[in-house]
RODO-2510 file (C-alpha; in nm, 4 decimals, decimal comma):
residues 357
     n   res          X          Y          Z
     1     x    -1,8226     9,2272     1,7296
     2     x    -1,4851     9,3775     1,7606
     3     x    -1,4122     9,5723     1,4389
     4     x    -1,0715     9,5023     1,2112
     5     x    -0,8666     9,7943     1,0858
     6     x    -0,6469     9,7156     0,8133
     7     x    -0,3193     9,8885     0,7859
     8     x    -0,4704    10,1711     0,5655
     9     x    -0,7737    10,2700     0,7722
    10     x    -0,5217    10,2432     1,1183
    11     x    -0,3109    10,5120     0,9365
    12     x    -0,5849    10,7633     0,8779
    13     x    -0,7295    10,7240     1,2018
    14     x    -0,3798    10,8322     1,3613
    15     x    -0,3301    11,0916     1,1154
    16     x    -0,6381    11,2757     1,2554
    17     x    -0,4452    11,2226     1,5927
    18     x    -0,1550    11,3483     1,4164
    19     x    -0,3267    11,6847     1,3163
    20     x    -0,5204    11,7259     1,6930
    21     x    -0,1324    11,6825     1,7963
    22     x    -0,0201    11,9390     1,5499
    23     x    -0,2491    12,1680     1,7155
    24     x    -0,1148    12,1891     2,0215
    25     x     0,2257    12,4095     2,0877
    26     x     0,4471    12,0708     2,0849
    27     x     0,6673    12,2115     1,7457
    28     x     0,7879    11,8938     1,5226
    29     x     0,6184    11,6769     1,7407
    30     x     0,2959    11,5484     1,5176
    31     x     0,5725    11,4691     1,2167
    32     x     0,7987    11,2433     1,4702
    33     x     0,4317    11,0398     1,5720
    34     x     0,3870    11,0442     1,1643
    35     x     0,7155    10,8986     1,0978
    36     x     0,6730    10,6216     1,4039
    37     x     0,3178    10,5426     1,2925
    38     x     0,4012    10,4862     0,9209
    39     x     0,6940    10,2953     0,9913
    40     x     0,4635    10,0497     1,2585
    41     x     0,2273    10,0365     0,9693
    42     x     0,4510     9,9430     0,6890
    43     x     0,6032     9,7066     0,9138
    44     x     0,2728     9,5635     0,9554
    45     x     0,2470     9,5292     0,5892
    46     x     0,5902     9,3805     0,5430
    47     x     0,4868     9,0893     0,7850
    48     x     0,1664     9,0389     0,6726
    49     x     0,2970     8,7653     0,3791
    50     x     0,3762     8,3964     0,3608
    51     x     0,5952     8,2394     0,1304
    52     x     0,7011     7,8497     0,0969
    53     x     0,9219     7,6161    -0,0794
    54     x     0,9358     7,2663    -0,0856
    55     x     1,2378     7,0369    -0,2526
    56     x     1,2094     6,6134    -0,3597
    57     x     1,6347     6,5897    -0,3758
    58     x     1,8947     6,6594    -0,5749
    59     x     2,1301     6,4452    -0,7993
    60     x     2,2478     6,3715    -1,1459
    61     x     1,8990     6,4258    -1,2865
    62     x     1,8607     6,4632    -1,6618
    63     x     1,5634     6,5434    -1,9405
    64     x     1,7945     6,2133    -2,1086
    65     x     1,7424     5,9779    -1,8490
    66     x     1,4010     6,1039    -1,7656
    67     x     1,0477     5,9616    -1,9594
    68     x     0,7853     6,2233    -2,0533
    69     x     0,5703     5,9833    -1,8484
    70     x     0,7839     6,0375    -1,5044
    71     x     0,8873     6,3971    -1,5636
    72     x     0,4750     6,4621    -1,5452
    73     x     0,4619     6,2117    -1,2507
    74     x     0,7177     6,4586    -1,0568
    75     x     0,5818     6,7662    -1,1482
    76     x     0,2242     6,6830    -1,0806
    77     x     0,3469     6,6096    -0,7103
    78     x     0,5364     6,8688    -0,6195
    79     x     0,2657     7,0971    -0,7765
    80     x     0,0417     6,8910    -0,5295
    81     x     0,2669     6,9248    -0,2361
    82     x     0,2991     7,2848    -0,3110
    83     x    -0,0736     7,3491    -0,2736
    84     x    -0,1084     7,1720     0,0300
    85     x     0,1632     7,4280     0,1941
    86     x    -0,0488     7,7132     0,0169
    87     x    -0,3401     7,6302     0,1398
    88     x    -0,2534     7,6019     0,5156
    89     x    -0,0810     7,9495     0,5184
    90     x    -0,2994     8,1020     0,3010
    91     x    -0,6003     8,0171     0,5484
    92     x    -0,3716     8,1535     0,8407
    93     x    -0,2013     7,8042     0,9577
    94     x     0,1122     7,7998     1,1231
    95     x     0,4419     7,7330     0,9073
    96     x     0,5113     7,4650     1,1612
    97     x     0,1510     7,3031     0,9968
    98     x     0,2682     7,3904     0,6542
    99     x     0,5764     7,2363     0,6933
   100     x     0,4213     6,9322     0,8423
   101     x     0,1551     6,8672     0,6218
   102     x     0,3516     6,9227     0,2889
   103     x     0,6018     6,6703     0,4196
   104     x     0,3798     6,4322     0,5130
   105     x     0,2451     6,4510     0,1593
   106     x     0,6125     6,4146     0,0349
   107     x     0,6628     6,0685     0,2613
   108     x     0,3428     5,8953     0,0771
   109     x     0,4308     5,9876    -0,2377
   110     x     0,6303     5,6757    -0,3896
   111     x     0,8543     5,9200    -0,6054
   112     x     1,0567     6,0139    -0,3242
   113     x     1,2940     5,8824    -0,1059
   114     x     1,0698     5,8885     0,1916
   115     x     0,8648     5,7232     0,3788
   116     x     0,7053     5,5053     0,1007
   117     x     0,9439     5,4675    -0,2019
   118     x     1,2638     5,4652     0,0520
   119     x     1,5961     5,3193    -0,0648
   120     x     1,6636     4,9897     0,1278
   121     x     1,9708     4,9363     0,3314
   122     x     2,2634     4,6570     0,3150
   123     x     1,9604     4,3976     0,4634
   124     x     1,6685     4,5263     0,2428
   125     x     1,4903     4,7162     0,4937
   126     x     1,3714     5,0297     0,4960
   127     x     1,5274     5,2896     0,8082
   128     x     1,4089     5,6326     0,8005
   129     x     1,5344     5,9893     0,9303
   130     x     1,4134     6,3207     0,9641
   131     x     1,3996     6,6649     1,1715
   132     x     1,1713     6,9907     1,2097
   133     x     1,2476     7,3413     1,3626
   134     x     1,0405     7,5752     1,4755
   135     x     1,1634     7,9574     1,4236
   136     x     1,0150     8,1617     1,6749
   137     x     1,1325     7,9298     1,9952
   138     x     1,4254     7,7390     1,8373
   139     x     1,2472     7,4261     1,9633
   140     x     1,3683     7,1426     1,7302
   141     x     1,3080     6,7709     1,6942
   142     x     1,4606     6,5471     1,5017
   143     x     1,4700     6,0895     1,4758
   144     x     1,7509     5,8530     1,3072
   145     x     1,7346     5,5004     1,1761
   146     x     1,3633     5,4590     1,2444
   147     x     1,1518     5,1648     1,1145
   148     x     0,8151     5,0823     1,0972
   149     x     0,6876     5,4648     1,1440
   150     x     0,4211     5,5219     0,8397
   151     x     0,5404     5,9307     0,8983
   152     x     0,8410     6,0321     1,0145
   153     x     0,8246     6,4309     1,0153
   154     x     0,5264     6,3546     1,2636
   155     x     0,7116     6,2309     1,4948
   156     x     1,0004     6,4215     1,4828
   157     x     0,7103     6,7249     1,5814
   158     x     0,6053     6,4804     1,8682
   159     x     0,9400     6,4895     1,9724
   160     x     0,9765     6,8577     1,9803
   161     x     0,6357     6,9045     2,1386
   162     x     0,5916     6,6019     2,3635
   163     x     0,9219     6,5212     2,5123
   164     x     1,2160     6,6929     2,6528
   165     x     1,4323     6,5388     2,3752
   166     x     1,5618     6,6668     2,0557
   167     x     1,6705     6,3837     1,8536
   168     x     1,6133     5,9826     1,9211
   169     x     1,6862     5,6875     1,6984
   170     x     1,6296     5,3613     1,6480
   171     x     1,3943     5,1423     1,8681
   172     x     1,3439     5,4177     2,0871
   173     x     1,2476     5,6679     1,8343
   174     x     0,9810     5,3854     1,7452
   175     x     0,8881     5,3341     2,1456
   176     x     0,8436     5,6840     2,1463
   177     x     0,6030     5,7379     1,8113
   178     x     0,3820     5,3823     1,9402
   179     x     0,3417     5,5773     2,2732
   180     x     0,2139     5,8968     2,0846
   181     x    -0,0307     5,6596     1,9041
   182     x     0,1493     5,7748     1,5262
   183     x    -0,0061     5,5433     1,2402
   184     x     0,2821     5,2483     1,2043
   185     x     0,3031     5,0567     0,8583
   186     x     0,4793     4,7253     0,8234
   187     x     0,7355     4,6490     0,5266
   188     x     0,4785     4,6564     0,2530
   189     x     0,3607     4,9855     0,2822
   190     x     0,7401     5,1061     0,2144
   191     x     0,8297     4,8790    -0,0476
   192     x     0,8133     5,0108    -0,4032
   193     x     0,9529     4,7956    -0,7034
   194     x     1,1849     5,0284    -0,8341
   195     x     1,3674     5,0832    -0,5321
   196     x     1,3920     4,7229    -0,4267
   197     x     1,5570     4,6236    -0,8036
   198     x     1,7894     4,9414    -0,6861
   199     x     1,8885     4,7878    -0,3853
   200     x     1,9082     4,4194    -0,6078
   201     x     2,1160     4,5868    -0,8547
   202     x     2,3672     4,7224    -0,6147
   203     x     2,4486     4,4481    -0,4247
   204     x     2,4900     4,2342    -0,7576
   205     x     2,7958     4,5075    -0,8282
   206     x     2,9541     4,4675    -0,4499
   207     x     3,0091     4,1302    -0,5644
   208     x     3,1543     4,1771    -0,9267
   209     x     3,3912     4,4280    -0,8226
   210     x     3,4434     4,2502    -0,4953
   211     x     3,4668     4,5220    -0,2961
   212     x     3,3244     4,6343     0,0338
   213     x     3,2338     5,0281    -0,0522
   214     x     2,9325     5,1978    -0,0601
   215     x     2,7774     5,1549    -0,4026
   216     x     2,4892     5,3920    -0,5086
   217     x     2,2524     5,4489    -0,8422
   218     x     2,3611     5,8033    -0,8803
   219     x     2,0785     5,9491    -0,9743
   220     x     1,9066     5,8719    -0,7078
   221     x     2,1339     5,8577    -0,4206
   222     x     2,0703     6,2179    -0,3201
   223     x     1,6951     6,1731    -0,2532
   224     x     1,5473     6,3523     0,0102
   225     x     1,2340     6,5872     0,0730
   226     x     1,1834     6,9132     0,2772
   227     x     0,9892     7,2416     0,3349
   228     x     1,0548     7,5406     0,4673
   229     x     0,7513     7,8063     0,5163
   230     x     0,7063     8,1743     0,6261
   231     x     0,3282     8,2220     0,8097
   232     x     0,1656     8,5357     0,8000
   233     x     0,2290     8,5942     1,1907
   234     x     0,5877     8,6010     1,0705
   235     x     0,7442     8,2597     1,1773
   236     x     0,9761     8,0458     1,0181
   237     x     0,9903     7,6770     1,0239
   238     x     1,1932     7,4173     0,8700
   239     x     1,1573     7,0049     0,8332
   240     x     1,3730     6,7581     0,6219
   241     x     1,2608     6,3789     0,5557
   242     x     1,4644     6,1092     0,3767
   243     x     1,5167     5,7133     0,3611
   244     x     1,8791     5,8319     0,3073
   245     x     2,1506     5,6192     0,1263
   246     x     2,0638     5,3910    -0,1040
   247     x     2,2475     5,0255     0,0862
   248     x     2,3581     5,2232     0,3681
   249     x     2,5391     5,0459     0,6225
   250     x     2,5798     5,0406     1,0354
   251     x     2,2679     5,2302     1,0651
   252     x     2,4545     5,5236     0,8795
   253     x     2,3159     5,8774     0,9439
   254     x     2,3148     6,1497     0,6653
   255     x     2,2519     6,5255     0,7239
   256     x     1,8732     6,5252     0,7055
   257     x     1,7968     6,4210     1,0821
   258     x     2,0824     6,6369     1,2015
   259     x     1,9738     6,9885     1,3543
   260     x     2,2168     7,2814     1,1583
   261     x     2,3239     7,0522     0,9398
   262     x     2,0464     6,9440     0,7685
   263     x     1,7736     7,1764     0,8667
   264     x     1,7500     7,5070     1,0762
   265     x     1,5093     7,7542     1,1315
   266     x     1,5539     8,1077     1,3359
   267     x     1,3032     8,4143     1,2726
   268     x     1,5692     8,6554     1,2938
   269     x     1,7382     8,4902     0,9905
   270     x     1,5722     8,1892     0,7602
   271     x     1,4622     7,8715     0,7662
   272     x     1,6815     7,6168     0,5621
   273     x     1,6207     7,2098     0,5101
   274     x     1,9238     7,0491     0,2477
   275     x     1,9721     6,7737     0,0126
   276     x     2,3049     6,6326    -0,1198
   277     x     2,5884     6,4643     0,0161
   278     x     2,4973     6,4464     0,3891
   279     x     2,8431     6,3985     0,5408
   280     x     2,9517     6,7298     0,3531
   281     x     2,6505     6,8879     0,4940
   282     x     2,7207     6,7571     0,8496
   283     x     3,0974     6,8704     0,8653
   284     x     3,0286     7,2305     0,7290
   285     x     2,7027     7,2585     0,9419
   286     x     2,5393     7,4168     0,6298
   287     x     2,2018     7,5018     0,7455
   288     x     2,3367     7,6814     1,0698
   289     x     2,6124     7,8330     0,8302
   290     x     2,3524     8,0089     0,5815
   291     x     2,1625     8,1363     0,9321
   292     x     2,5474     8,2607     1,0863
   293     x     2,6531     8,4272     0,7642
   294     x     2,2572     8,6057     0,7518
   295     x     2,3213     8,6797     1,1449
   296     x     2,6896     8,7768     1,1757
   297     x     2,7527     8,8327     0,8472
   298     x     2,4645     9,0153     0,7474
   299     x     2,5191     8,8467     0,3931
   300     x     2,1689     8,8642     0,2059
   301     x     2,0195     8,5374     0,1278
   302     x     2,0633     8,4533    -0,2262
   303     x     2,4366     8,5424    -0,2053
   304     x     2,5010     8,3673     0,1363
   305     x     2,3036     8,0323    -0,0227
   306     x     2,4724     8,0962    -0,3950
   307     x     2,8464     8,1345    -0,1837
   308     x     2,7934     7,7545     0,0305
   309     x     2,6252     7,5864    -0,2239
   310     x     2,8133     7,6669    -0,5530
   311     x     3,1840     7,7813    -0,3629
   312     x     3,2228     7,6171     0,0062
   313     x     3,0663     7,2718    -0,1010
   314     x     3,1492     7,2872    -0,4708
   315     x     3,5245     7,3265    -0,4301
   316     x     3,5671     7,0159    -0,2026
   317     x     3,3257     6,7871    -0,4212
   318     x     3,0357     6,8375    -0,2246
   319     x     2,6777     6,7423    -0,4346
   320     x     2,4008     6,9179    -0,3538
   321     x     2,1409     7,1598    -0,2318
   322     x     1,9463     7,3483    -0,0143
   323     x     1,5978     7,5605     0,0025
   324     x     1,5680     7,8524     0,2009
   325     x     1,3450     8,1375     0,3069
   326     x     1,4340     8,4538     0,4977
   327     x     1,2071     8,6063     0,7450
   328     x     1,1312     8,8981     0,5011
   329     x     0,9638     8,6313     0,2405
   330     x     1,2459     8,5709    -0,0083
   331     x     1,3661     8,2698    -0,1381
   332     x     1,6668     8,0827    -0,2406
   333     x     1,7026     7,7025    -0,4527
   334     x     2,0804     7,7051    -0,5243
   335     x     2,1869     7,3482    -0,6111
   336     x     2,5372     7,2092    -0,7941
   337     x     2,3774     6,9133    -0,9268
   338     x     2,2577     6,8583    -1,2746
   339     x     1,8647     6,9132    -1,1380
   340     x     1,6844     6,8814    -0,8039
   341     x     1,3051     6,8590    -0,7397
   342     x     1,1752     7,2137    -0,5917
   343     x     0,8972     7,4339    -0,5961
   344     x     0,7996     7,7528    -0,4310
   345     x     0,5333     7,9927    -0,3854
   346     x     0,4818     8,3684    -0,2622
   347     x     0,2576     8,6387    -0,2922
   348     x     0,0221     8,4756    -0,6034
   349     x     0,3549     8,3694    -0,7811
   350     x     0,4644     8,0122    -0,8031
   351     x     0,7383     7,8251    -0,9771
   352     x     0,7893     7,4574    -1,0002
   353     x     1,1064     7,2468    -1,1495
   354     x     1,3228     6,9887    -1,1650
   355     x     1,6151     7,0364    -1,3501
   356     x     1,9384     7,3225    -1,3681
   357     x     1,8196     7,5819    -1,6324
***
């Protein structure tokens, strides 16, 4: 059996090297290999973390509008989701599998709005979007306006690994899914009570203010899940899931499925999935912006996610969020709203909330 070094035991074993080195008439020499080795180690050590956060939406989301009853509901699932992330990186997964699984957690859970507990559109049914990244080879996939599939982040990761696509809607995101054999549900499975009397209640106001605009229930029109995750091998990944407007019409398309708008992942930066106001987030391409300003800008995260969220998108109106980790394990929740559903764990610490405090 091959024996394992940790970083400690690799660093005295070259610092006997080091001093067999020192030995010989090379002056200055053994220090330079000292310096090298030390810095290959700590580097080692750097990498070797993970780190994850997850977020349920954003939106006008209040302790006053909110029962003791629900508040417990939401916290108990994103402290659910949360361990499911934990426990796939903690066990050495992939952040691509953390991302995945967490999500697909996320689109069962009837609190959200995804997958099961979706907002209906204009005709009561349920269409569904959603995208993934993957860090380390920028492969992406992503799906628009799809019906009938029980999980879409799956299939937006069949998308990125199975075809030589990047984004599909519609009936031939669903041809695609049927041919990778993903589980299918029929209307029932989405259909939640709360969302349909949402859906009821908003059409009964298109007619008494007889107009033709977009009406939403504010405080839960910015619903929308995602995960971002750091692995221990040191790639980032990145996946966003919603049902997206609540009465959406024309088979509208919001931020979430949309690749640097909606999500993003790079290792040499972060990895970024948003919530909010998707057209917003679509014209000022925030979750490539937040990797750009990291890149080019060499901005730090927190300030580069702090400047987009509470200055770029603030000043023009813009409502919403974003979750982000960089590739050195730190994290980032800025949001505008009054609260948004997020948790996030690193290095034995873990934080979950819900509203702005």
């Amino acid at each position: 059996m091959k024996k394992k070094f940790v970083p400690g035991q690799i660093l005295k074993l070259h610092l006997g090297t080091i001093n067999q080195i020192q030995t010989s008439r090379l002056p200055g020499f053994g220090f330079l290999c000292f310096i090298l080795i030390c810095s290959t180690v700590l580097g080692a050590q750097k990498k070797s973390t993970w780190a994850i956060a997850i977020h349920g939406g954003a939106g006008a989301i209040s302790r006053q509008n909110m029962t003791v009853e629900k508040e417990a509901a939401y916290l108990k699932a994103l402290e659910q989701a949360l361990s499911i992330g934990e426990g796939v990186l903690q066990n050495g997964g992939t952040a691509l599998d953390a991302v995945e699984q967490t999500i697909v957690f996320m689109e069962d859970c009837p609190l959200f709005n995804a997958g099961k507990g979706a907002v209906f559109n204009r005709e009561g049914k349920v269409e569904l979007d959603a995208s993934i990244m993957d860090g380390a080879t920028h492969s992406a996939g992503a799906a628009g306006g799809v019906q009938g599939i029980k999980n879409p982040i799956r299939l937006v990761r069949a998308i990125m690994e199975k075809s030589q696509h990047v984004f599909l809607v519609g009936e031939g995101a669903k041809a695609f899914g049927m041919e990778m054999r993903m589980d299918t549900a029929d209307a029932n499975w989405f259909y939640t009570e709360e969302r349909w009397l949402q859906h009821l209640n908003t059409l009964q106001k298109l007619k008494t203010t007889n107009t033709g605009a977009l009406q939403e229930d504010n405080e839960r029109s910015l619903g929308t899940v995602g995960c971002v995750a750091l692995d221990l091998r040191g790639n980032l990944a990145a996946g966003t899931s919603t049902g997206g407007m609540n009465n959406k019409r024309w088979n509208r398309l919001g931020d979430s499925p949309v690749i640097g708008a909606g999500t993003y992942a790079d290792n040499r930066t972060c990895a970024v999935s948003c919530t909010g106001h998707g057209e917003y987030f679509i014209r000022y391409a925030v979750a490539h912006d937040l990797h750009a300003r990291i890149l080019y800008g060499k901005q730090k995260l927190h300030r580069a996610a702090e400047t987009i969220i509470h200055k770029e998108l603030k000043s023009i109106g813009a409502e919403g969020g974003l979750i982000a980790i960089d590739r050195f394990g730190n994290i980032a929740t800025p949001f505008n709203s009054n609260g948004m559903y997020r948790a996030w764990s690193k290095r034995g610490e873990r934080e979950i909330r819900i509203y702005n405090e």
